[in-house]
C-alpha positions as a printed Julia matrix, in Angstrom:
313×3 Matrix{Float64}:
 108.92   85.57   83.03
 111.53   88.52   82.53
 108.56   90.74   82.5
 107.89   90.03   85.86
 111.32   89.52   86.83
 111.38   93.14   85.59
 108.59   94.34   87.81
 110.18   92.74   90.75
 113.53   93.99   90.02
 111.43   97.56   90.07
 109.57   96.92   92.86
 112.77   95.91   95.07
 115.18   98.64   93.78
 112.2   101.2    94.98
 112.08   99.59   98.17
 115.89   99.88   99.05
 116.18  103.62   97.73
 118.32  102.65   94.41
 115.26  104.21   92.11
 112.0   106.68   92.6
 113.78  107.76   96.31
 112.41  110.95   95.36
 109.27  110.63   93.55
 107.4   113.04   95.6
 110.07  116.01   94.21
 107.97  118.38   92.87
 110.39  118.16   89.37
 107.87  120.0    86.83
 104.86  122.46   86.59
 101.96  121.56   86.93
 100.47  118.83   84.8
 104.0   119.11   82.83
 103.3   116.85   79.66
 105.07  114.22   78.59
 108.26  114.87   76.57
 111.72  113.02   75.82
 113.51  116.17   76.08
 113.04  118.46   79.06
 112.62  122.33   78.97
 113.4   123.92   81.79
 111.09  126.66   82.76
 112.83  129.96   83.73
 112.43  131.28   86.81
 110.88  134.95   87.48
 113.72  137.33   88.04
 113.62  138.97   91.58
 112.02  142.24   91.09
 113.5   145.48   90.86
 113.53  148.14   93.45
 111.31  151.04   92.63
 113.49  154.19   91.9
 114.13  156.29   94.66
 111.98  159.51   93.79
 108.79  156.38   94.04
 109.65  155.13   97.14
 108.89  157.21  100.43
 111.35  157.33  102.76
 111.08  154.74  105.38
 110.77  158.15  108.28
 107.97  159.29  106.46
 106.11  156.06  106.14
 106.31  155.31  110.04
 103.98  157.72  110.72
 101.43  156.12  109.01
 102.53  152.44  108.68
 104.45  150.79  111.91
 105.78  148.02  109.5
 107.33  150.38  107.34
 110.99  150.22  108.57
 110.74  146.12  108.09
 109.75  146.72  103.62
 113.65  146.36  102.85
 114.63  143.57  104.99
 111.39  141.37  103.54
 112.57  142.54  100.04
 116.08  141.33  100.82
 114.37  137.88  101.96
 112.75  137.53   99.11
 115.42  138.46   96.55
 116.96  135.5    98.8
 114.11  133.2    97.97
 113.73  133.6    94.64
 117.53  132.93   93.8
 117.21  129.37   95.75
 114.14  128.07   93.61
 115.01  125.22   91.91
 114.49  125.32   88.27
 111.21  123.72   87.58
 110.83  121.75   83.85
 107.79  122.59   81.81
 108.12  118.59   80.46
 108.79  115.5    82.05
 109.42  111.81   80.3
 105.93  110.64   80.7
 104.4   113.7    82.0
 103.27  115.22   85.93
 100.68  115.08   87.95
  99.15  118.01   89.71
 101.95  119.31   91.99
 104.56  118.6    89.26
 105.33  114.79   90.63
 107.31  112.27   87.71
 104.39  110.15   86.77
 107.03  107.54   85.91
 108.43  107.25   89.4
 105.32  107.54   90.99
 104.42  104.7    88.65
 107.3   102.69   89.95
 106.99  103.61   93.87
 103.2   102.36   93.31
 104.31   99.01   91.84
 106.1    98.67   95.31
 102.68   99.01   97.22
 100.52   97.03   94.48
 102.94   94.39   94.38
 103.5    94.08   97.95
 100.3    93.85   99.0
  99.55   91.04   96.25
 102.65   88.69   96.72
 102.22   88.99  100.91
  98.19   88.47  100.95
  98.56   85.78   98.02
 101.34   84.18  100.1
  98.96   84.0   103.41
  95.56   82.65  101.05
  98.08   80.4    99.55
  99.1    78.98  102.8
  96.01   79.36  104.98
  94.04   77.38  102.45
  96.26   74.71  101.33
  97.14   73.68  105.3
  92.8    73.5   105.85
  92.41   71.48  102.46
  94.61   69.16  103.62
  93.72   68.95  107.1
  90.01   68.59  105.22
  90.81   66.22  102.64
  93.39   64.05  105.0
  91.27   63.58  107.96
  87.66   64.22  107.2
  84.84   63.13  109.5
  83.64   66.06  112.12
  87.16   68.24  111.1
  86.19   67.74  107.35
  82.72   68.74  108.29
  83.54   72.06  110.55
  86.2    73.5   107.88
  83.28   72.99  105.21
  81.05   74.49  107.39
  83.51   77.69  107.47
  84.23   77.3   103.97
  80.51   77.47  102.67
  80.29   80.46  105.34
  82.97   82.63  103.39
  81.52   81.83   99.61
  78.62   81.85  100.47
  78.93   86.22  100.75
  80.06   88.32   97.6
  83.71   88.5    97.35
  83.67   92.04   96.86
  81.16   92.87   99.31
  83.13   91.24  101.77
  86.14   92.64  101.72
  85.02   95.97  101.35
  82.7    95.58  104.61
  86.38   94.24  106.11
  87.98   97.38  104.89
  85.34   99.29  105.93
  85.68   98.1   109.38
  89.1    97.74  109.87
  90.63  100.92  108.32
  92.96  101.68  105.95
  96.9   100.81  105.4
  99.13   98.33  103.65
  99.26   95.66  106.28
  95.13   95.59  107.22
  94.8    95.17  102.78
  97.11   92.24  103.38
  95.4    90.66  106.05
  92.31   91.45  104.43
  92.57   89.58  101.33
  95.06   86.94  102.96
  92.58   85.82  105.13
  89.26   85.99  102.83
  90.93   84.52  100.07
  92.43   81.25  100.4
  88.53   79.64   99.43
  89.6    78.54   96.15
  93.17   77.13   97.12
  91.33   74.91   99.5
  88.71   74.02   97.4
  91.19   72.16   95.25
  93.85   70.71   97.97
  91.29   69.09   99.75
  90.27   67.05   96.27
  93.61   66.82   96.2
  93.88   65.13   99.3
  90.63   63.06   99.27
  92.1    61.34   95.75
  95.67   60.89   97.07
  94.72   59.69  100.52
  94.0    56.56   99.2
  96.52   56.15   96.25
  99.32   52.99   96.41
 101.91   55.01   97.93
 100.08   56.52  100.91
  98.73   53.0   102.02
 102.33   51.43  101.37
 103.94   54.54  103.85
 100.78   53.62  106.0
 101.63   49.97  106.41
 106.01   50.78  106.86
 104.82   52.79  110.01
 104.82   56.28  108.48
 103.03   59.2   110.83
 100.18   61.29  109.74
 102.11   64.09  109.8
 104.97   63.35  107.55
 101.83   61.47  104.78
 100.5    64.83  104.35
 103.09   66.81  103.76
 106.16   64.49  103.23
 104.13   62.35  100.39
 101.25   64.08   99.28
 101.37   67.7    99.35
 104.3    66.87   97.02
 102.29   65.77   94.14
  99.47   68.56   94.87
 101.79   71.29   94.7
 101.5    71.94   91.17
  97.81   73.23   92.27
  99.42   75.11   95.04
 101.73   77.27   92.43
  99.06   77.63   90.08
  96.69   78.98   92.46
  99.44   81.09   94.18
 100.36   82.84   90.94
  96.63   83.03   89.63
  95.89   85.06   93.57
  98.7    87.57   93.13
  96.97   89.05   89.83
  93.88   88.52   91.44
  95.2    90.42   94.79
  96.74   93.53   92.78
  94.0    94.36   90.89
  92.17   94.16   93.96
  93.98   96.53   95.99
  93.99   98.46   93.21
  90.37   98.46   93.44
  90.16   99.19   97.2
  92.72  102.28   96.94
  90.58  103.66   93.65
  87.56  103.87   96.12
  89.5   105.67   99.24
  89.46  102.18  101.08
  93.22  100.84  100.5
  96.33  102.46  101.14
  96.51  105.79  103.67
  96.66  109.31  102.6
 100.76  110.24  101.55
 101.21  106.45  100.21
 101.17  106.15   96.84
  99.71  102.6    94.63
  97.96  102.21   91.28
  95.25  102.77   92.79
  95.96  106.12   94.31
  97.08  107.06   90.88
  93.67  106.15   89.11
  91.76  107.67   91.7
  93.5   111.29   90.58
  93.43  110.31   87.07
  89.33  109.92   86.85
  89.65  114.03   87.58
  92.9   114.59   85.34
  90.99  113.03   82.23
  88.02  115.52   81.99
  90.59  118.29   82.06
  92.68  116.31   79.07
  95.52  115.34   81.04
  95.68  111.69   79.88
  99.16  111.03   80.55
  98.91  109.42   84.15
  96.33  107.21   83.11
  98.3   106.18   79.95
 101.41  105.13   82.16
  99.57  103.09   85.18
  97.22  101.59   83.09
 100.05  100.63   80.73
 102.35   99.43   83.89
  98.98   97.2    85.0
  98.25   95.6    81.76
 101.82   94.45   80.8
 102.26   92.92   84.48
  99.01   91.66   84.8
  98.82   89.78   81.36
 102.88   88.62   82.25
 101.23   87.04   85.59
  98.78   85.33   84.0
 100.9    83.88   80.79
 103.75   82.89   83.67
 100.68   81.01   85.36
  99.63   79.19   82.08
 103.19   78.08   81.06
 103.46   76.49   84.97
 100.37   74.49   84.99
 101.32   73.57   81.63
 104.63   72.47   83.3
 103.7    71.11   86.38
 100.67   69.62   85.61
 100.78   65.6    85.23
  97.64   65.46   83.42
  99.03   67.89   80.69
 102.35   66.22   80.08
């Protein structure tokens, strides 16, 4: 739990500025390696002017070269230049990428994306399916039959063919991932609300609130989606690892977030290149970042069925 409370602390500080504002800084060389202490390399000291009996005078260069009489303002400029480069560090706490980018706060400006995009979409499957599995397992009869028919549609495809032929279609960017996975998969939430529902339905306290005068409405969601919503958390929790590693996933192959964001994904994608030349050091941190959140997610989801749960207690 304060693993993930960690994450999320992370992932919101990123989003308001407070940390990673500037990850895209270009703060080291290229492919600086990982260090706890920087060194700062030195920047090239603006070149001397060639002695006089070298240089032709500027009158006698005209004549041959029109541009002449600009060569001492562009060296001027440049002197200029060179004295407002900002120092670049040959090492960075847990290394750079390419164009001299902190892996670490590209690591944490990722975990805003990744995270994101799994709470939102697990938030809309979570939703979307538990309102049909109770519609489903409430009413039944021809509304029980259609939503089974459109359930049986969805699993009836490959989960990963499907939303890949969605992402194909629609495009890439943050909000069509979320929509994307929000909307292909709440199958397994509603899978188990509508048992839910079907056992409840007819339980003591439903027919007791059915014979007091008690609407439909306020059954299903008043009465029983109470005791069902230990399945609701579970499966809520168990989608947003399931939803990160798959937008992780759909960025890796080019088919998640747009060119100039920055996810896990993105940041496997350039590691696959990285690791043939030996740089190891991006694929270290995300990896590392992914495996202590994802295995935090899924202990937090075993210690709340174990807690919610009636059957366990």
């Amino acid at each position: 739990m304060f693993v993930v409370a960690a994450f999320l602390a992370l992932m919101l500080a990123s989003m308001t500025g407070l940390v990673a504002a500037d990850w895209e800084r270009e703060a080291g060389i290229s492919y600086a390696r990982p260090a706890l202490t920087a060194r700062v390399l030195n920047q090239p000291a603006a070149e001397s002017e060639a002695p006089a009996q070298q240089r032709a005078p500027a009158a006698d260069l005209s004549d041959i070269d029109p541009l002449a009489p600009r060569y001492d303002e562009w060296q001027r400029r440049a002197e200029e230049l060179r004295a407002t480069l900002p120092a670049r560090s040959e090492t960075l706490p847990l290394g750079g990428d390419q164009w001299g980018r902190d892996v670490l706060k590209k690591t944490i400006k990722g975990s805003e994306v990744s995270i994101t995009v799994g709470l939102a979409a697990a938030l809309i499957a979570t939703l979307l399916g538990a309102l049909l599995g109770a519609l489903a397992g409430y009413w039944g009869g021809r509304l029980g039959d259609l939503l089974e028919w459109l359930y049986n549609v969805f699993t009836s495809i490959p989960y990963i063919l499907l939303i890949l032929a969605f992402a194909a279609v629609l495009g890439r960017g943050v909000t069509t991932i979320i929509l994307i996975l929000g909307l292909t998969g709440w199958t397994g939430v509603y899978r188990l609300v509508r048992a839910e529902y079907l056992k409840h339905r007819e339980r003591e306290y439903v027919l007791a609130a059915k014979a007091i005068g008690v609407s439909h409405t306020k059954r299903m969601f008043a009465h029983i989606l109470p005791n069902t919503s230990h399945v609701v958390l579970v499966q809520f929790s168990l989608l947003v690892v399931a939803f990160i590693k798959t937008e992780v996933i759909l960025s890796f192959l080019g088919l998640g977030v747009p060119v100039g964001v920055v996810s896990w994904g993105t940041m496997l994608a350039e590691s696959q290149n990285e690791l043939v030349m030996g740089k190891w050091w991006q694929l270290a941190v995300v990896g590392a970042a992914m495996a202590a959140l994802v295995t935090a997610l899924s202990l937090l989801t075993d210690s709340m069925r174990d807690a919610l749960d009636p059957k366990l207690r």
